[in-house]
N, C-alpha and C positions, 0 to 999 in steps of 0.2 A: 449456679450450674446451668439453669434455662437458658440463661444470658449468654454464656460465654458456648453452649452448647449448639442454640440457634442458628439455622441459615435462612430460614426461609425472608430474610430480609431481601436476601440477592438471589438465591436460588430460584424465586418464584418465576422469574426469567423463564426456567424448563416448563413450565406449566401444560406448552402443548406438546411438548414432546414425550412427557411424563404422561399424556393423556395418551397421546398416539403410539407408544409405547404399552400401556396399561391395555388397550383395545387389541393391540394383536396377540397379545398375548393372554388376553382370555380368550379369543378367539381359538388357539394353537390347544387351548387346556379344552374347548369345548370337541374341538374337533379329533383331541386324543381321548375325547371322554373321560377325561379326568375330572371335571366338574360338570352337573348335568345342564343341558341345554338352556334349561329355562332359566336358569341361574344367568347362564352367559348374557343370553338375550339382555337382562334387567341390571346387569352392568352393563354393557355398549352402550345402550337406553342412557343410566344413571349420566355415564362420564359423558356425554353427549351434551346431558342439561349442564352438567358444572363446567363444560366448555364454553359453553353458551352465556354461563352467569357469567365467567372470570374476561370472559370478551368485551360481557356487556358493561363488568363493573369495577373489573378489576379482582387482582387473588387480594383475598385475609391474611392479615400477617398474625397467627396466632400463634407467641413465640411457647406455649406449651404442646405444640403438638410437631415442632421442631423444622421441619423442612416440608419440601411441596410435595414430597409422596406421601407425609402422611396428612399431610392437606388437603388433598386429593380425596385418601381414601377415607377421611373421617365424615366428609362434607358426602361422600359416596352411601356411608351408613347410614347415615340422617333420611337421602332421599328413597334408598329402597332396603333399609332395614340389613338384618343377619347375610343374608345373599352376596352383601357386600365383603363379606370376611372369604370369602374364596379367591378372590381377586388376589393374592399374594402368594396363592399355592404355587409352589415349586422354583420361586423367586426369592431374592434379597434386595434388604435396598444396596446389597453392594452391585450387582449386578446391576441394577434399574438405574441408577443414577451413571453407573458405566455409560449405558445405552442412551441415556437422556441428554449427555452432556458431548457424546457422538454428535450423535442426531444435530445439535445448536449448532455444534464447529461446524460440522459438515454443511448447514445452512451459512452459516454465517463465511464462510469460503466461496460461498456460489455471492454472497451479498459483496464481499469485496472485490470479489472479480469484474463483478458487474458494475460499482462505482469507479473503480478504477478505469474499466474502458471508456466511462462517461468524460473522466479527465483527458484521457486522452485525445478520445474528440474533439473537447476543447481543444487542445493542444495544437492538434493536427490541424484543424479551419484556420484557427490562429496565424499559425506557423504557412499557412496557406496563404495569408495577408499580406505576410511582410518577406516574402523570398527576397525581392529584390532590395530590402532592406538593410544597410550596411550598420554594421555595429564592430567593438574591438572584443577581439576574443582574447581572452585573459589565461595567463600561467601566472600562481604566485602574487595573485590582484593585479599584476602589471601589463599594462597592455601588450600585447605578442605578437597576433597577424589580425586583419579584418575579416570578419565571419558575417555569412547573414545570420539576422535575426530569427533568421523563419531554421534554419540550421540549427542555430541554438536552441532553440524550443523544441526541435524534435529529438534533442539528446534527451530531454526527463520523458518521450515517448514511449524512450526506449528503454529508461531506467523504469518506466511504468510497468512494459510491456515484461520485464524482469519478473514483477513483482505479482503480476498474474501469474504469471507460469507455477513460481511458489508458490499460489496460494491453490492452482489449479494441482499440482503435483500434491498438496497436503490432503487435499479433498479426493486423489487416487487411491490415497492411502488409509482412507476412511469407510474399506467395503466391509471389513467384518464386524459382525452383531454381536456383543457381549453376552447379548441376554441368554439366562439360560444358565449359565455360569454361578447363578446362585451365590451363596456368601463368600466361597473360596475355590470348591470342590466337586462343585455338580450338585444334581440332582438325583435323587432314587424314583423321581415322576419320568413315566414312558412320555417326554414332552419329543416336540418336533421343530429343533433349534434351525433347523432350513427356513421351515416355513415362517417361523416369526423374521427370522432375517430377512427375506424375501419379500413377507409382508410392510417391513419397515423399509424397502428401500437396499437392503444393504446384499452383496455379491451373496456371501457365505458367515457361515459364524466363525467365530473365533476358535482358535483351535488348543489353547490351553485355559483352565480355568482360574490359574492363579492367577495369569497372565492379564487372563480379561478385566479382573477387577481391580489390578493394578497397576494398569498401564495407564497412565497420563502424556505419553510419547505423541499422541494426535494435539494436544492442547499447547504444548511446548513448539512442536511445528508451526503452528497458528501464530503464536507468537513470534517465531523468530522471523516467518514472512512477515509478520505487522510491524515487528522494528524494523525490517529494510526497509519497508514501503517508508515507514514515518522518517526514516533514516532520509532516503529522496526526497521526501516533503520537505523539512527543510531545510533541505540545500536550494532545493526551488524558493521557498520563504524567504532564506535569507538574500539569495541574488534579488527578490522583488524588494528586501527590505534597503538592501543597499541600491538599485535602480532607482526608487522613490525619495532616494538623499540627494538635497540640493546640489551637491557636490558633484552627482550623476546624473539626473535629473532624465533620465532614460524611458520613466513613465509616468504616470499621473495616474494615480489612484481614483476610484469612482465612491462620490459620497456613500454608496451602498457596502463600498467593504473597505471605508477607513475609518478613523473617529478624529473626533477635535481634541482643544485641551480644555479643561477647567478654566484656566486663565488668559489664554494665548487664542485667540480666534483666525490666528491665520495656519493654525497648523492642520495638516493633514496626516496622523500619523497611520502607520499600515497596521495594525494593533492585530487584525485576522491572520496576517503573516508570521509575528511575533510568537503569537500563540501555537501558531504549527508548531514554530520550531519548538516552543515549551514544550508541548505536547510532545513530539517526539521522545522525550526525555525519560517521559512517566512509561509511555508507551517502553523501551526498553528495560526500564524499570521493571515494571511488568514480567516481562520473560526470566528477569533475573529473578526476582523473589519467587517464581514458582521453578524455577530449577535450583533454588538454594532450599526450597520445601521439600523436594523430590529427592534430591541427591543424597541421603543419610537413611530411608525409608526400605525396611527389609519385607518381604514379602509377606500377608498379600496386603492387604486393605489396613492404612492407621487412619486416626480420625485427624493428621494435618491436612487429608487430602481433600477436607472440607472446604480449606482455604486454595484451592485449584481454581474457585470458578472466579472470583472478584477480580485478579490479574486478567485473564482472557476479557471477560466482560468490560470492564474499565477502557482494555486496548481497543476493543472492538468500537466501544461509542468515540474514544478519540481519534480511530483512525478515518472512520466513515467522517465523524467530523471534519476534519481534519480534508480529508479530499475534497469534499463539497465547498470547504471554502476557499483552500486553493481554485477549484472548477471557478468560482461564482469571480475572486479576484483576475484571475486571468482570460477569463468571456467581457470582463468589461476592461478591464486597463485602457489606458491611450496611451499609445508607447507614442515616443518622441523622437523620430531618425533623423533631424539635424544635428541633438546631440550626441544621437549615437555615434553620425557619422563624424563626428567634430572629434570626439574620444578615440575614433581609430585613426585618425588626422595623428594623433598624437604617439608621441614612444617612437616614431621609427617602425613602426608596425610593416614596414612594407622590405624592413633589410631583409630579408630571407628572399624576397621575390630579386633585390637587386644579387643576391648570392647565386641563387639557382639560374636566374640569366648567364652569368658568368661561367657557370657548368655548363650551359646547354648553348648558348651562342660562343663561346669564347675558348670554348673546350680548356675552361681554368680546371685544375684539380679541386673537389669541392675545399679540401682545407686551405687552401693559397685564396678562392675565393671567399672563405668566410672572413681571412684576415684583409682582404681589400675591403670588404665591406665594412668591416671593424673600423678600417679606416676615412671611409666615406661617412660610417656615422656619427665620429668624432669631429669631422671638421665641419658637419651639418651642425652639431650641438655648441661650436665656438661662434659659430656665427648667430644662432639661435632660427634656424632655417630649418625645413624638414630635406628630405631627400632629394623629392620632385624639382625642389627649388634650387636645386644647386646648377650652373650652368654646365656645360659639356664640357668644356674648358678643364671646371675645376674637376671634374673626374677624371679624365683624361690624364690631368699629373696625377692623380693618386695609381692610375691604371692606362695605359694608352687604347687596351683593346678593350676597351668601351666607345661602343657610339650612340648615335641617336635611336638608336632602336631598344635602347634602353627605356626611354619615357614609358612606352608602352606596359610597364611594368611597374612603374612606381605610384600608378596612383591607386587608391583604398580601394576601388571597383573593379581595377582591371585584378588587384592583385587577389580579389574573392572570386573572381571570373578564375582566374588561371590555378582553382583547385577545384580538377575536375575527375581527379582518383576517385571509385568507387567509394562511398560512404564522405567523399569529399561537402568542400562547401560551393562550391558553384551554383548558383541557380540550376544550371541545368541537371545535374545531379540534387538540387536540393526537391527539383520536381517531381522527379522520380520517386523518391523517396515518400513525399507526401502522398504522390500516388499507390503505392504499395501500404501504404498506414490506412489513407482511406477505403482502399479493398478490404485488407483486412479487419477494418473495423466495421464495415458494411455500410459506409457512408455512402 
């Protein structure tokens, strides 16, 4: 029963929020004069030094005294005796671990946001490097139109900049204070549930009391913004897993974030990529096993809701993970734009620009154009030719109202040039865009 009863193996995690929690609200009991002063004093004092130990040494996992609040408060009696036993008046650990485990999200919300902008930095300088860098932009792994690189890099900017916003919206929704709320029902102590809210940080308290000790709704949001974000990772992992393949050869990983083989000394594999995308996986995991723990749970507090924190916590180390070494793989890469450029050489990547020609100089209807085109790419692919390479001649029998003002459009530079739609790929649109990332990141 100790065994299967204990948390403080993972729980000790809350330590200071359990501490900073426990302080204001002997404070709120001193200042309702519910417990006498002096009392108060010689707890803030106590929890001050066991803050101080567990900093300095780490928490005790003593699985008989069950979890960190009452690790806390036992390690509390030891240093200033009976005085200690007030510290719990008009509280529950259902209440307290409500508040405590607040408190972590709501940090650990501000901690993703803020690793999160760090990647995009990356992203952004990066994606700052190689504007005029051609590469093939892909539907269906097939090549499609030519896109810059620096374009493409500020699409996961933007799938980032998503992924703040969730974690920023969850952390909106983290202003009210459970505490207070006691085991289910309240309290019969004249306490002052403002002021400890207040005290901790948070807007106001909570405004039902079943509510408060049973709501895990903050910790499942956490969740579901850390599998989108893990969700982007990787699909970013995988694009580096596949650009790092001979077959692509689009970039060149840095000995700092690849590994070798056991046997094979020339390999470079992306193994910090790989693991994103693993990670992702747990990381959804995650939001699922604690919404499959919640979903059956009737009001107010049962004890599955012990097993609430290992899912969060888990996600939380693999996502911070998880960004940092995406940040660290993509600050160093050496991308390779002969082969990029060579890959959008390839497919016909440019029939769309000889289609939209045909719209716009030729006033073809665009479906009569797309099927001339259709047929310009099929007698490029008989001959084993690309577009550019076809004489005027032979366009001309496919179409007569084609001329040389065609060329202009067929090659892989003009045709990323000639996408200058807002949110387009043109360098000069891709400039702008960096510039509005770097504002708003405060570069």
């Amino acid at each position: 029963m100790r065994r299967i009863n204990a948390s403080i193996a993972f729980d000790k995690r809350l330590w200071r929020e359990d501490i900073a929690g426990s302080k204001a609200h002997v404070a709120m009991l001193r200042d309702q004069s519910i417990i006498p002063a002096v009392d108060a004093a010689s707890i803030i004092d106590g929890l001050d030094r066991i803050a101080a130990e567990y900093e300095r040494d780490g928490v005790p996992e003593k699985v008989e005294l069950e979890d960190i609040h009452m690790t806390v408060e036992q390690r509390l009696s030891e240093l200033i005796g009976p005085a200690a036993g007030r510290l719990h008046t008009a509280r529950s650990r259902n209440d307290q671990v409500a508040t405590d485990f607040r408190l972590w999200v709501r940090n650990a919300c501000q901690e993703a946001i803020d690793t999160i902008r760090a990647l995009q930095s990356v992203l952004v300088l990066r994606a700052e490097e190689q504007i005029e860098t051609v590469m093939p932009g892909f539907t269906h792994l097939q090549v499609a139109q030519p896109v810059s690189l620096g374009h493409h890099l500020l699409a996961y900017y933007e799938m980032l900049g998503r992924d703040r916003l969730r974690f920023a919206d969850t952390r909106s929704r983290l202003g009210q204070c459970p505490l207070g709320a006691a085991a289910l029902a309240g309290t019969g102590f004249p306490i002052d549930r403002d002021s400890t809210a207040a005290a901790l940080g948070f807007d106001e308290p909570t405004a039902n009391s079943l509510d408060s000790v049973s709501d895990r709704d903050f910790a499942l949001d956490y969740l579901a913004a850390a599998a989108q974000s893990g969700l982007h990772l990787s699909r970013l992992a995988e694009e580096l897993v596949i650009w790092a393949s001979p077959s692509f050869g689009f970039v060149k990983l840095s000995d700092g974030f690849s590994t070798g083989s056991s046997i094979m000394p020339q390999k470079r594999n992306p193994d910090a990529a790989e693991l994103v995308r693993g990670h992702s996986g747990r990381i959804i995991g995650a939001m699922m096993s604690l919404m499959v723990t919640m979903k059956g749970l009737p009001l107010a507090y049962s004890k599955d809701m012990q097993d609430d924190k290992e899912p969060v916590f888990e996600a939380r180390d693999l996502m911070i993970l998880s960004l940092e070494a995406i940040g660290g793989m993509i600050e160093t890469i050496e991308f390779v734009p002969e082969r990029m450029r060579a890959a959008a050489e390839q497919g016909y990547s440019t029939a769309t620009d000889l289609a939209d020609w045909l719209v716009r100089e030729a006033d073809v209807p665009f479906r009569e154009a797309h099927h001339i085109t259709g047929r310009a790419v099929k007698l490029a692919e008989e001959q084993g030719r690309g577009l550019a390479d076809l004489s005027l001649a032979e366009l001309q029998r496919i179409d007569a109202r084609i001329d040389e003002r065609v060329y202009d459009v067929l090659g892989v530079e003009a045709s990323m040039n000639s996408r200058t739609s807002y949110g387009g790929t043109a360098p000069a649109r891709v400039r702008e865009q960096i510039a509005a990332a770097k504002k708003a990141l405060g570069l």
